[in-house]
PyMOL commands that place a pseudoatom at each C-alpha (Angstrom):
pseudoatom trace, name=CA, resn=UNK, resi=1, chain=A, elem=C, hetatm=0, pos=[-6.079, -32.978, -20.130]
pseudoatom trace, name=CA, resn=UNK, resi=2, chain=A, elem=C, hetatm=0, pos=[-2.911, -34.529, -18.615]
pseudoatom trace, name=CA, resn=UNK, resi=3, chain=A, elem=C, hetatm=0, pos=[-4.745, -33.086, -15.104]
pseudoatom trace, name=CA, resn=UNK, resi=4, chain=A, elem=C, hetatm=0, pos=[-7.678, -34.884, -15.416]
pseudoatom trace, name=CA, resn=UNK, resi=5, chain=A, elem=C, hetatm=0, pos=[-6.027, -38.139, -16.749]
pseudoatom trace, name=CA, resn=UNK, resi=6, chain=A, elem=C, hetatm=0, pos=[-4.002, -38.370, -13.615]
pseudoatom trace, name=CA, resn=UNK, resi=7, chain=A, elem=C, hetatm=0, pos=[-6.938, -37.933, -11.630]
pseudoatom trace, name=CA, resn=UNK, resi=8, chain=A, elem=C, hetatm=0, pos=[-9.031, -40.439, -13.475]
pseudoatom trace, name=CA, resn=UNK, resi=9, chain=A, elem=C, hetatm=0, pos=[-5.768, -42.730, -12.929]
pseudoatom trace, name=CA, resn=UNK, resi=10, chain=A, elem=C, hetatm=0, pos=[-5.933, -42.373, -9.137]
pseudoatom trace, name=CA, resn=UNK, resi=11, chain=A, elem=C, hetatm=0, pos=[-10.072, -42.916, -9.366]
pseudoatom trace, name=CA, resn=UNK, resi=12, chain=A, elem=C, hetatm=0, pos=[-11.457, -39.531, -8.741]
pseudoatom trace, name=CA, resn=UNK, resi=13, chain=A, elem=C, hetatm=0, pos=[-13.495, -39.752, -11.983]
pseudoatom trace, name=CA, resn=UNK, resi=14, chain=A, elem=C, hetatm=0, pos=[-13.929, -42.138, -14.392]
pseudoatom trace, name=CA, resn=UNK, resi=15, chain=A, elem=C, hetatm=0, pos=[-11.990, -42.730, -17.507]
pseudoatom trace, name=CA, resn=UNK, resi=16, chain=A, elem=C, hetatm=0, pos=[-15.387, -42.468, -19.975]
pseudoatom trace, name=CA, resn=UNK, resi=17, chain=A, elem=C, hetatm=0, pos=[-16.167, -39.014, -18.612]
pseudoatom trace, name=CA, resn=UNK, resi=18, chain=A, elem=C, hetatm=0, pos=[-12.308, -38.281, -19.797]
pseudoatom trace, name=CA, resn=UNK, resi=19, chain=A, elem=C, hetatm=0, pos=[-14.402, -38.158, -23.312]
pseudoatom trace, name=CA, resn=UNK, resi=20, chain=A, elem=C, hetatm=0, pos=[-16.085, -35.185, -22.177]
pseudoatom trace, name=CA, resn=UNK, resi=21, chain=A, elem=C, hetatm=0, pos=[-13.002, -32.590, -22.256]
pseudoatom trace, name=CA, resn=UNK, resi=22, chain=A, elem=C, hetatm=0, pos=[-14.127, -29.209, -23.102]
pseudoatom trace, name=CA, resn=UNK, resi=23, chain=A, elem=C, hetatm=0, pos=[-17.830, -29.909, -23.885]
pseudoatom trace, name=CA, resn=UNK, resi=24, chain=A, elem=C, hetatm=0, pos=[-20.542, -27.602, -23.044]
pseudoatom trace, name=CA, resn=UNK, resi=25, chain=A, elem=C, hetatm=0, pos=[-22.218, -28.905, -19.982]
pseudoatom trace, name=CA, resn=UNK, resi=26, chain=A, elem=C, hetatm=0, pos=[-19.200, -31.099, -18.909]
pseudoatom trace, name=CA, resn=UNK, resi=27, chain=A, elem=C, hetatm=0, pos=[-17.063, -30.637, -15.860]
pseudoatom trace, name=CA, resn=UNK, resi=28, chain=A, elem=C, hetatm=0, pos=[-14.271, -30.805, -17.330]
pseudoatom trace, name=CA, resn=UNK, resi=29, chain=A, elem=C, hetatm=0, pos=[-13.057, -27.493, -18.492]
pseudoatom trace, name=CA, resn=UNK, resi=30, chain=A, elem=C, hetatm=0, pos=[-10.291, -26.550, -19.991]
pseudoatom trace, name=CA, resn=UNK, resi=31, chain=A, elem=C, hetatm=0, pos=[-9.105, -24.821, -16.577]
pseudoatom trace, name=CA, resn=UNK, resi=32, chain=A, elem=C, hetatm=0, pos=[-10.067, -27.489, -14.322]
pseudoatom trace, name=CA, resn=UNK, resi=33, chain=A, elem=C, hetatm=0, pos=[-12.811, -25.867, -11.476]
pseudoatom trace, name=CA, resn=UNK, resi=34, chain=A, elem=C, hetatm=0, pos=[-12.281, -26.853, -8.021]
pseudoatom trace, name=CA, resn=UNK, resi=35, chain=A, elem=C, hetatm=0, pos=[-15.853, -26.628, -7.070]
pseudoatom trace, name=CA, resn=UNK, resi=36, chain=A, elem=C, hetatm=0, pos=[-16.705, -29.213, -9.869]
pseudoatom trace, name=CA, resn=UNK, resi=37, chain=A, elem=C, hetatm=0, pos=[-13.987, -31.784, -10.138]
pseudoatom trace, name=CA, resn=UNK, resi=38, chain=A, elem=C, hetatm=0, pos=[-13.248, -34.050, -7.177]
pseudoatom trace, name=CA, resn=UNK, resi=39, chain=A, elem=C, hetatm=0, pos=[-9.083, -34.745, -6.568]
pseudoatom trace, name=CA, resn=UNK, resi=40, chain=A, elem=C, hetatm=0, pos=[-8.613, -30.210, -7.497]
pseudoatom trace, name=CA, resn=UNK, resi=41, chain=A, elem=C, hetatm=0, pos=[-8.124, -28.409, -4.889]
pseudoatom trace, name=CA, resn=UNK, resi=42, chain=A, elem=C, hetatm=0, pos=[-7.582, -24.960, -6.427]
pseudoatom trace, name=CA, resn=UNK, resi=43, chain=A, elem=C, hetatm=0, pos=[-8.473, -23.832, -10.235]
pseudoatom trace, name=CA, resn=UNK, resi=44, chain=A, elem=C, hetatm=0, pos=[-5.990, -22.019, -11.737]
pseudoatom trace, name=CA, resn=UNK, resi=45, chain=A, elem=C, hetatm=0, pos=[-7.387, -20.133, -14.672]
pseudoatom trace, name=CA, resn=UNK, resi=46, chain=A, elem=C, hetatm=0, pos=[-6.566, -17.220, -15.052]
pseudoatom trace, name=CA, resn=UNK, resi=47, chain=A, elem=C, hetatm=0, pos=[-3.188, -17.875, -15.583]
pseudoatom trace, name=CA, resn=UNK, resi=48, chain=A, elem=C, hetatm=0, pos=[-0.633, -17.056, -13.057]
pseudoatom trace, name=CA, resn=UNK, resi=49, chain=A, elem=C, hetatm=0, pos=[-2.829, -17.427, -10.335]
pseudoatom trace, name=CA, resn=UNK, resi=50, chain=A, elem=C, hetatm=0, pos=[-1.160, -21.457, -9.860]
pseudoatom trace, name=CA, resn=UNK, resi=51, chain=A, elem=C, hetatm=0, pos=[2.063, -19.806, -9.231]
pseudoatom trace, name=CA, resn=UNK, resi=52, chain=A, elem=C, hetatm=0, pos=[1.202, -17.541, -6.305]
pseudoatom trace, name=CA, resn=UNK, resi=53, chain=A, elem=C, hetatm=0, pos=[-1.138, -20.541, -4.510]
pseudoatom trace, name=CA, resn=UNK, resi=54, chain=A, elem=C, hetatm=0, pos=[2.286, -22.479, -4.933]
pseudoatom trace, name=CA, resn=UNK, resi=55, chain=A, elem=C, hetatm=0, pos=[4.456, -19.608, -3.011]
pseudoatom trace, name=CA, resn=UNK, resi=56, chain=A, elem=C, hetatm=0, pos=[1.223, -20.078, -0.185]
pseudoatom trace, name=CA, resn=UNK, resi=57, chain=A, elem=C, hetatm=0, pos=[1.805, -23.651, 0.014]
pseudoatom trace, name=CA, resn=UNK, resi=58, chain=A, elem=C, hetatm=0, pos=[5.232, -23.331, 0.372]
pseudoatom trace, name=CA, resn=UNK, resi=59, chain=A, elem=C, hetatm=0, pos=[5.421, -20.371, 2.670]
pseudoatom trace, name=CA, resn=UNK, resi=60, chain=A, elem=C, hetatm=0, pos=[3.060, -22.493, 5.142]
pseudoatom trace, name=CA, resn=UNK, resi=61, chain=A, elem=C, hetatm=0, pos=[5.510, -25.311, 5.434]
pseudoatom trace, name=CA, resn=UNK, resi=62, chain=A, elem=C, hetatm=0, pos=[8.375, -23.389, 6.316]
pseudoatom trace, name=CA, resn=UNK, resi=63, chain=A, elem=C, hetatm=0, pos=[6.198, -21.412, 8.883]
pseudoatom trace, name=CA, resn=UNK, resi=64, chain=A, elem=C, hetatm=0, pos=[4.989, -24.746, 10.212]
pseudoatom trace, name=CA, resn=UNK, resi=65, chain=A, elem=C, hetatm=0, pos=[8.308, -26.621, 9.735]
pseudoatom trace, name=CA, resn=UNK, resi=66, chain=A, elem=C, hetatm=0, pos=[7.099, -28.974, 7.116]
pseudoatom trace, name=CA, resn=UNK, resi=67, chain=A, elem=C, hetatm=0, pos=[9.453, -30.584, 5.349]
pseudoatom trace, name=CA, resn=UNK, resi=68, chain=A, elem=C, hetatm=0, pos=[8.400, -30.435, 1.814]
pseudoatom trace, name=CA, resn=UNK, resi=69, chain=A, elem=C, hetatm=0, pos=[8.714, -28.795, -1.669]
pseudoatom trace, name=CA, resn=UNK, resi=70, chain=A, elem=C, hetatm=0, pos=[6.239, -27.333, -3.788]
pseudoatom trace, name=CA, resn=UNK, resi=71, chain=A, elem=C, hetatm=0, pos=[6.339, -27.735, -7.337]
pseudoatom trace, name=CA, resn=UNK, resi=72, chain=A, elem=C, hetatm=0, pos=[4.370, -25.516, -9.963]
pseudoatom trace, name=CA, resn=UNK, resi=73, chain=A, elem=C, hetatm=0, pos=[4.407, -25.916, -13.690]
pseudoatom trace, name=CA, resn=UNK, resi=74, chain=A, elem=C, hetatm=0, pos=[3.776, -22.904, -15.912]
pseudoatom trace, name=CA, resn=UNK, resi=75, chain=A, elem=C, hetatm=0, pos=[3.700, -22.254, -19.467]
pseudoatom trace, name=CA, resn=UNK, resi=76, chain=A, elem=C, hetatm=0, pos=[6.559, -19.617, -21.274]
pseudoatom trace, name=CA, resn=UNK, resi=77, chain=A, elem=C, hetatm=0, pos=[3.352, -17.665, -22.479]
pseudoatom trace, name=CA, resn=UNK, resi=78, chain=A, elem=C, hetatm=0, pos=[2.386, -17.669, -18.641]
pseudoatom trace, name=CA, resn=UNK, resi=79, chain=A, elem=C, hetatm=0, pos=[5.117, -15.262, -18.125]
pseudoatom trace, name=CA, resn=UNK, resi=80, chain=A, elem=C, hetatm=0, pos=[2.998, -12.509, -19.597]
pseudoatom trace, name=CA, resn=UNK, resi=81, chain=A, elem=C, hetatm=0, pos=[1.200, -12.545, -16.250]
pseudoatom trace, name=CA, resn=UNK, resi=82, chain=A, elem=C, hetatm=0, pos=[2.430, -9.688, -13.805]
pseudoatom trace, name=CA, resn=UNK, resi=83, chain=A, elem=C, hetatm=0, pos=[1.239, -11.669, -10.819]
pseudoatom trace, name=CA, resn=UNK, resi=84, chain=A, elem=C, hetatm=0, pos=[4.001, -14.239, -11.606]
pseudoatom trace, name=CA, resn=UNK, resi=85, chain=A, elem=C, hetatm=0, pos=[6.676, -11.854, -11.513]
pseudoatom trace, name=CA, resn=UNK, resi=86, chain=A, elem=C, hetatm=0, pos=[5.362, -10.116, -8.301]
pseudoatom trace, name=CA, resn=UNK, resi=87, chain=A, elem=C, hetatm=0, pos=[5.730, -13.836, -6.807]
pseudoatom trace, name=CA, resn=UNK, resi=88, chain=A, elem=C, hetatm=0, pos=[8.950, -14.280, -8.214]
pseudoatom trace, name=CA, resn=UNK, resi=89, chain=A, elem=C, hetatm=0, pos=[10.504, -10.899, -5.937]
pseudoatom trace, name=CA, resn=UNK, resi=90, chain=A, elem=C, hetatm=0, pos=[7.907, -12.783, -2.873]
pseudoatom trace, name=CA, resn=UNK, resi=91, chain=A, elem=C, hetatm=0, pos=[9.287, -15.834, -3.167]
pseudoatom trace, name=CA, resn=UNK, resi=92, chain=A, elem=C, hetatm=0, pos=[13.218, -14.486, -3.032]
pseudoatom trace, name=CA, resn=UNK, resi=93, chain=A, elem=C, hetatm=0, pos=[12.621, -11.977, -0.312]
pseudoatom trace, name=CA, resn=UNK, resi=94, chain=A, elem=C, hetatm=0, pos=[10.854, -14.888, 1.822]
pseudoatom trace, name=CA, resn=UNK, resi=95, chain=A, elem=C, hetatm=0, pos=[13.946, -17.685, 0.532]
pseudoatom trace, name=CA, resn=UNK, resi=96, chain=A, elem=C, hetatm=0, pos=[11.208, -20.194, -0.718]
pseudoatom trace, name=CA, resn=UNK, resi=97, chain=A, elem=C, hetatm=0, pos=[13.912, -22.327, -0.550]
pseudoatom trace, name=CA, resn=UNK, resi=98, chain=A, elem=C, hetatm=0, pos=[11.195, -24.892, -1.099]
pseudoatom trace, name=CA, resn=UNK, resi=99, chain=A, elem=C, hetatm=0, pos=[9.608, -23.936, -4.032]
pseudoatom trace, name=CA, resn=UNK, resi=100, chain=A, elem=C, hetatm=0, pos=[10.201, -24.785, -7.685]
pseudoatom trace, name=CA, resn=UNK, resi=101, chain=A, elem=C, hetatm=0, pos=[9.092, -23.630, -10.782]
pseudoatom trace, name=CA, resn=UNK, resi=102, chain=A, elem=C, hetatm=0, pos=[9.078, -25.757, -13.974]
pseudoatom trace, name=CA, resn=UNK, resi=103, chain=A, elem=C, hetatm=0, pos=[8.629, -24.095, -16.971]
pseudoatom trace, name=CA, resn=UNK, resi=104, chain=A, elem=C, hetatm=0, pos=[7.022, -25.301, -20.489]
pseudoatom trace, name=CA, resn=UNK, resi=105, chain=A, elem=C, hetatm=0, pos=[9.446, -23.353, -22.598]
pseudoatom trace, name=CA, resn=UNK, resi=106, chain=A, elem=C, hetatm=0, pos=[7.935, -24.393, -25.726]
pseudoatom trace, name=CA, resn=UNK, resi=107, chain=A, elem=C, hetatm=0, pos=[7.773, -20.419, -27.859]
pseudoatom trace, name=CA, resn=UNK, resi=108, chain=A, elem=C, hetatm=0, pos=[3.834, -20.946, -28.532]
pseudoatom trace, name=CA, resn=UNK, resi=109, chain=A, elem=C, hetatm=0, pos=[1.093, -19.837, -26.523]
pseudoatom trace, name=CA, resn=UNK, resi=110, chain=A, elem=C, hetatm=0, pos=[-2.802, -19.905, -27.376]
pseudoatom trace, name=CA, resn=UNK, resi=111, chain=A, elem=C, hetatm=0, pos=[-2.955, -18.208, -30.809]
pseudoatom trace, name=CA, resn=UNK, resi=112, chain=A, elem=C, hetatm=0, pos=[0.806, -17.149, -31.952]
pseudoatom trace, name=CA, resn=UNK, resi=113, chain=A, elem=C, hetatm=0, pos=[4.449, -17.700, -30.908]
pseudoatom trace, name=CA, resn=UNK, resi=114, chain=A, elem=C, hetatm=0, pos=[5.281, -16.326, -27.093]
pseudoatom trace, name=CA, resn=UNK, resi=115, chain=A, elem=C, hetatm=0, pos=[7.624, -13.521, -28.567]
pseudoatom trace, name=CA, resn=UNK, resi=116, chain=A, elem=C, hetatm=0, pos=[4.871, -12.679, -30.903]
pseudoatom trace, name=CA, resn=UNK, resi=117, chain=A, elem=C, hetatm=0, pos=[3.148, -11.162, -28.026]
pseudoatom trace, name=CA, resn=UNK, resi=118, chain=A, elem=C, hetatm=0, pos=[6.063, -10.233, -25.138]
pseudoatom trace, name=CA, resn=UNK, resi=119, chain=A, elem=C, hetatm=0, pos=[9.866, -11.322, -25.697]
pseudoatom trace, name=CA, resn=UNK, resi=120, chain=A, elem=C, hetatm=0, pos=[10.469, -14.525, -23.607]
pseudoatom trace, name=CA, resn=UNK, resi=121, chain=A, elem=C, hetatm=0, pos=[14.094, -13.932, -23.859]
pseudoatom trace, name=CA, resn=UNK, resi=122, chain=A, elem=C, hetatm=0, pos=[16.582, -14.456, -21.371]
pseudoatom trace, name=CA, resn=UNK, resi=123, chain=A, elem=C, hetatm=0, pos=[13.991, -16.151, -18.927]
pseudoatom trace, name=CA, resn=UNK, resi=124, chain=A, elem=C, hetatm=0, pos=[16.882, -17.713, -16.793]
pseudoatom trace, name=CA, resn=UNK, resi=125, chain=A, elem=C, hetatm=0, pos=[18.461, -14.253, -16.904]
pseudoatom trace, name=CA, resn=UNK, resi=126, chain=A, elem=C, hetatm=0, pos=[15.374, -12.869, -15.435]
pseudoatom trace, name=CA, resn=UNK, resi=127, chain=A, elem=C, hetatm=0, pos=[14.177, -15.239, -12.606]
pseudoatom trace, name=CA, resn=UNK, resi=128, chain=A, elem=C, hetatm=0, pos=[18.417, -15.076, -11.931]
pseudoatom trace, name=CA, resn=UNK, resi=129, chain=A, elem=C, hetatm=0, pos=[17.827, -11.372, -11.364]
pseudoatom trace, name=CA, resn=UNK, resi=130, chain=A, elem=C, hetatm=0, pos=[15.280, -11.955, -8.888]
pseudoatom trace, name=CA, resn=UNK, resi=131, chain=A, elem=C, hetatm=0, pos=[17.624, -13.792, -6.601]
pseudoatom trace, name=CA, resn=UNK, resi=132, chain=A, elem=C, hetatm=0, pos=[16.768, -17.196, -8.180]
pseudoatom trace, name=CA, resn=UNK, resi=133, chain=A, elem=C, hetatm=0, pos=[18.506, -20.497, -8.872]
pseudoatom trace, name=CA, resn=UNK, resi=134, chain=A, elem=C, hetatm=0, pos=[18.463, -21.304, -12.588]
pseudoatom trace, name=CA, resn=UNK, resi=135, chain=A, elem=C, hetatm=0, pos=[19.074, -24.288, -14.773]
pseudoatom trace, name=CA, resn=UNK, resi=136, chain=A, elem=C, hetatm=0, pos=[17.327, -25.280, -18.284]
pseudoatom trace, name=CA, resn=UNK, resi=137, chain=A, elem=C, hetatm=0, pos=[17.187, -28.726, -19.575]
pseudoatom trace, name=CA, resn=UNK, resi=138, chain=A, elem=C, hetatm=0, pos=[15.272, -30.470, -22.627]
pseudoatom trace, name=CA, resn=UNK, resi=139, chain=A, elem=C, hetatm=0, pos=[12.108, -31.046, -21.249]
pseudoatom trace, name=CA, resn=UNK, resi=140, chain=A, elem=C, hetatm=0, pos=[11.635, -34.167, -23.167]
pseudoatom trace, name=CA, resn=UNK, resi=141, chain=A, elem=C, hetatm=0, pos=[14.862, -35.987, -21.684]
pseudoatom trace, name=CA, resn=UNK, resi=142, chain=A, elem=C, hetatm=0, pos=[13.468, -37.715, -18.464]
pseudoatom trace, name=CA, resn=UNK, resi=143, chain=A, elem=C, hetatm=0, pos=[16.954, -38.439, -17.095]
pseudoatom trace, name=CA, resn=UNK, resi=144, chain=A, elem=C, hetatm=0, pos=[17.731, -34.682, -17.067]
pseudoatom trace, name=CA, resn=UNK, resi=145, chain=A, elem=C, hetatm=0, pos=[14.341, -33.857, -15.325]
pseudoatom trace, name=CA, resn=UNK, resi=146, chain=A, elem=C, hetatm=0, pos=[15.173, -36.075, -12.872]
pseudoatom trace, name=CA, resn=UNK, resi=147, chain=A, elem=C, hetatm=0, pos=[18.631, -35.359, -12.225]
pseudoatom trace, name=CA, resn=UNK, resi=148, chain=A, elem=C, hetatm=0, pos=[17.372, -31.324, -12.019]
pseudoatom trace, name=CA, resn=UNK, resi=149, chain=A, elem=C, hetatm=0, pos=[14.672, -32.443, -9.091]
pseudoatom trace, name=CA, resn=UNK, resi=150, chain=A, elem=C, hetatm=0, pos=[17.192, -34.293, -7.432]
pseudoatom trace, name=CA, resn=UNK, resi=151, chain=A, elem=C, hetatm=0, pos=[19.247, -31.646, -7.340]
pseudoatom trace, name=CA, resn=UNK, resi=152, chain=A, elem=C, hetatm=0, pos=[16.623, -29.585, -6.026]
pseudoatom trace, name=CA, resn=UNK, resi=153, chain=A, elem=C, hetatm=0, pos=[16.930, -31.309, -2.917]
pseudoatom trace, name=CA, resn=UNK, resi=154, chain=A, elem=C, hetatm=0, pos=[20.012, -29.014, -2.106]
pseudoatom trace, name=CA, resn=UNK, resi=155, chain=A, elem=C, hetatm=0, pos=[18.279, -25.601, -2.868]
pseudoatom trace, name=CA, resn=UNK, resi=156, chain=A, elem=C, hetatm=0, pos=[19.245, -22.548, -0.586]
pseudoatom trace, name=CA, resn=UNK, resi=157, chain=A, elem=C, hetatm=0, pos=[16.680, -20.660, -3.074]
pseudoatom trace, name=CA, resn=UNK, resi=158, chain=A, elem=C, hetatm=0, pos=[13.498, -20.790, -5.171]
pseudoatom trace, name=CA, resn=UNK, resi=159, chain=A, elem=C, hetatm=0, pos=[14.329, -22.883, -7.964]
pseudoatom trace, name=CA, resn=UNK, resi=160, chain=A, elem=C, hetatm=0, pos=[13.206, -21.611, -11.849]
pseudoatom trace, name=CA, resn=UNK, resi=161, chain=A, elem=C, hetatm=0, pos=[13.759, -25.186, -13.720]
pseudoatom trace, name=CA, resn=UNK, resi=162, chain=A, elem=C, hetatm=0, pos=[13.227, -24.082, -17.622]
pseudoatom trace, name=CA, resn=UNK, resi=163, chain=A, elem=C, hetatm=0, pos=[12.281, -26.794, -19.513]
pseudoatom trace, name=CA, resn=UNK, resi=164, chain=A, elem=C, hetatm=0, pos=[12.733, -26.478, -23.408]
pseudoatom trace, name=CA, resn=UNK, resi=165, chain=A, elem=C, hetatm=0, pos=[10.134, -28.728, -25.318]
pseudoatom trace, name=CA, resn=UNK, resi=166, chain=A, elem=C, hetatm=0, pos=[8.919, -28.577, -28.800]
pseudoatom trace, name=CA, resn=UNK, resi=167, chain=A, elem=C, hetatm=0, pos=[4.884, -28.423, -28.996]
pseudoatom trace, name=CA, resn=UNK, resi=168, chain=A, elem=C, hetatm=0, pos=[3.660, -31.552, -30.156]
pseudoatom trace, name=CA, resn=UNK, resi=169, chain=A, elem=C, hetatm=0, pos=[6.754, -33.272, -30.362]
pseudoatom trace, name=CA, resn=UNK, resi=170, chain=A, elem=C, hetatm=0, pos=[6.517, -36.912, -31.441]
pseudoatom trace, name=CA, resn=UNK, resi=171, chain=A, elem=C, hetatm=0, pos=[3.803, -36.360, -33.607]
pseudoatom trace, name=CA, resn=UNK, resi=172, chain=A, elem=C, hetatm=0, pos=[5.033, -35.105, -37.211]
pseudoatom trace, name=CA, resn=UNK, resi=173, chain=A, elem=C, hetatm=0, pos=[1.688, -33.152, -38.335]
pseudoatom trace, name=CA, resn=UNK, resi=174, chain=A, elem=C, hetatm=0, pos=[1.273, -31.125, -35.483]
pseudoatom trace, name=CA, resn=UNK, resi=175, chain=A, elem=C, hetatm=0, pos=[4.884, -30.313, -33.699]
pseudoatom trace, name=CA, resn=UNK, resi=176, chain=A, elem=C, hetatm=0, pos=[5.152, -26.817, -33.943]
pseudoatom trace, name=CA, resn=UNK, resi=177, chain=A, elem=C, hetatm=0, pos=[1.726, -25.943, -34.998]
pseudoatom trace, name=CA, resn=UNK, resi=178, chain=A, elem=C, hetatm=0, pos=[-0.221, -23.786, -32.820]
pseudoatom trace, name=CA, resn=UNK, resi=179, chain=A, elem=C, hetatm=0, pos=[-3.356, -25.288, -34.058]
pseudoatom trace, name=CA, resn=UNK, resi=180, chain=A, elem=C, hetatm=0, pos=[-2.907, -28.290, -31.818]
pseudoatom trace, name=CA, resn=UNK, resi=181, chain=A, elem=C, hetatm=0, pos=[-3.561, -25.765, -28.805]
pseudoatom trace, name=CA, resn=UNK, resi=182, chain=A, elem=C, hetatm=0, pos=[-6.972, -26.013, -28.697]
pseudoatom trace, name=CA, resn=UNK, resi=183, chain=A, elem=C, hetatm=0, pos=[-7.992, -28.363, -31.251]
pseudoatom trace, name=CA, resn=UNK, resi=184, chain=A, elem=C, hetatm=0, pos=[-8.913, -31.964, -30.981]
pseudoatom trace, name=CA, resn=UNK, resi=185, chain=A, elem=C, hetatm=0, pos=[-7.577, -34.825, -33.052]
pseudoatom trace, name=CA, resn=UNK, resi=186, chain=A, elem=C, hetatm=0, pos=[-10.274, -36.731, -35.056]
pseudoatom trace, name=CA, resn=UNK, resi=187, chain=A, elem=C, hetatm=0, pos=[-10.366, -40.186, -34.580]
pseudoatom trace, name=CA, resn=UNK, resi=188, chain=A, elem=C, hetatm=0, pos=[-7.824, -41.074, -38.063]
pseudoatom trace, name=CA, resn=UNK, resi=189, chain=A, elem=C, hetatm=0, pos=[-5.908, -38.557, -36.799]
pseudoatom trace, name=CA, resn=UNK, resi=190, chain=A, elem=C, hetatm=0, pos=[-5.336, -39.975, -32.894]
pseudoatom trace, name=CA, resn=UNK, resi=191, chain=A, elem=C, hetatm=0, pos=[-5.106, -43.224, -34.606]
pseudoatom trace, name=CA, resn=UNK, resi=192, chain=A, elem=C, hetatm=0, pos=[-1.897, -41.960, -36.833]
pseudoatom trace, name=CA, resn=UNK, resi=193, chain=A, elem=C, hetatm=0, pos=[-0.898, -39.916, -33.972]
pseudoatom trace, name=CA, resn=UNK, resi=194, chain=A, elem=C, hetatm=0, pos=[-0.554, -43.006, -31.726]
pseudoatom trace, name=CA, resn=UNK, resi=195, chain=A, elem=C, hetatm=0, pos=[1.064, -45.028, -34.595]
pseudoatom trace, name=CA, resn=UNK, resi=196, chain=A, elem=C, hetatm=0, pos=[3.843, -42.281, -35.254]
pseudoatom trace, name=CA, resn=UNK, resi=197, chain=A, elem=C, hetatm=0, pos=[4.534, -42.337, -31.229]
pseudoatom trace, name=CA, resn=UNK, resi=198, chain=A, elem=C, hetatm=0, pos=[4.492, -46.103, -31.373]
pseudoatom trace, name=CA, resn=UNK, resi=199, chain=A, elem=C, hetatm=0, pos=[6.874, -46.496, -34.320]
pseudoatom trace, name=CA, resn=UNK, resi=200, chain=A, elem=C, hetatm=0, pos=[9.017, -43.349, -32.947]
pseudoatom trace, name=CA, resn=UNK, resi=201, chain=A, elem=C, hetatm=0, pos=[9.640, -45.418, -29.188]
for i in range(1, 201): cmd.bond("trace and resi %d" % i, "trace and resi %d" % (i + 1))
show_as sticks, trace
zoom trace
């Protein structure tokens, strides 16, 4: 949803059809299509596969002498997916120097806790193994996200930036309840939802 807010933001759909989220018939799935929804270039469901288009982008800029970075985000649940790690050993033997990683290290993923289903331990450890650069923050400090991507400015190698959040955080009802993955608030609850955040700023 944040996806398709941004792009209503910059005017590649309207903010009514933002209403239609997830509905049968709608465009707006719940992994956005690229064939469907004008301002995506590439859909990313399955997982994993917005991790190795990343490593693409970011390989062609270095081959071209672009100066850019690429930046994906992934979810700590995402890790499950083989094709991320297999990226992880491309993107060090190539020195993506370029590319950066952020993950959602939040312990849930679609119906239990991450570890439930593969340990997420040690995720820094890992992507260090790999021939990575490392650092975690608290995902919800915006200051320390963006010291980390200004530091990333200065990378000699990818970049694994693990962000530690808390599901739902703001919002007392549903932090930490994996519910809130795929369910939608009624209107009472958006309403005391938005109050809480309100109240909480």
């Amino acid at each position: 949803m944040a996806l398709y807010s941004c792009i209503a933001e910059k005017g590649f759909i309207s903010n009514s059809e933002l209403k239609t989220f997830n509905q049968n018939n709608g465009r707006l799935a719940e992994h956005p299509p690229a064939d469907m929804v004008p301002g995506i270039e590439a859909g990313t469901g399955s997982l994993g596969h917005g991790f190795s288009i990343g490593l693409g982008i970011a390989l062609s800029a270095i081959i071209r002498d672009l100066n850019y970075k690429v930046y994906v985000i992934v979810g700590d649940g995402e890790l499950n997916e083989g094709s991320i790690w297999e990226g992880a050993l491309f993107a060090a033997a190539q020195n993506l120097y370029n590319f950066n990683v952020i993950i959602d290290c939040n312990k849930w993923q679609g119906t239990c806790r991450s570890d439930d289903t593969l340990s997420s331990n040690s995720i820094s450890k890992k992507f260090d193994a790999f021939g990575w650069k490392t650092t975690e923050v608290d995902g919800h400090d915006f200051m320390q996200l963006d010291n980390v991507f200004l530091d990333s400015e200065k990378n000699k190698k990818p970049f694994a930036i693990i962000a530690n959040t808390i599901k739902g955080k703001g919002v007392s009802f549903m932090e930490n309840k994996v519910v809130w993955h795929y369910r939608s608030a009624s209107e009472d609850e958006l309403n005391m939802a938005i109050k809480e955040i309100e109240n909480n700023s």
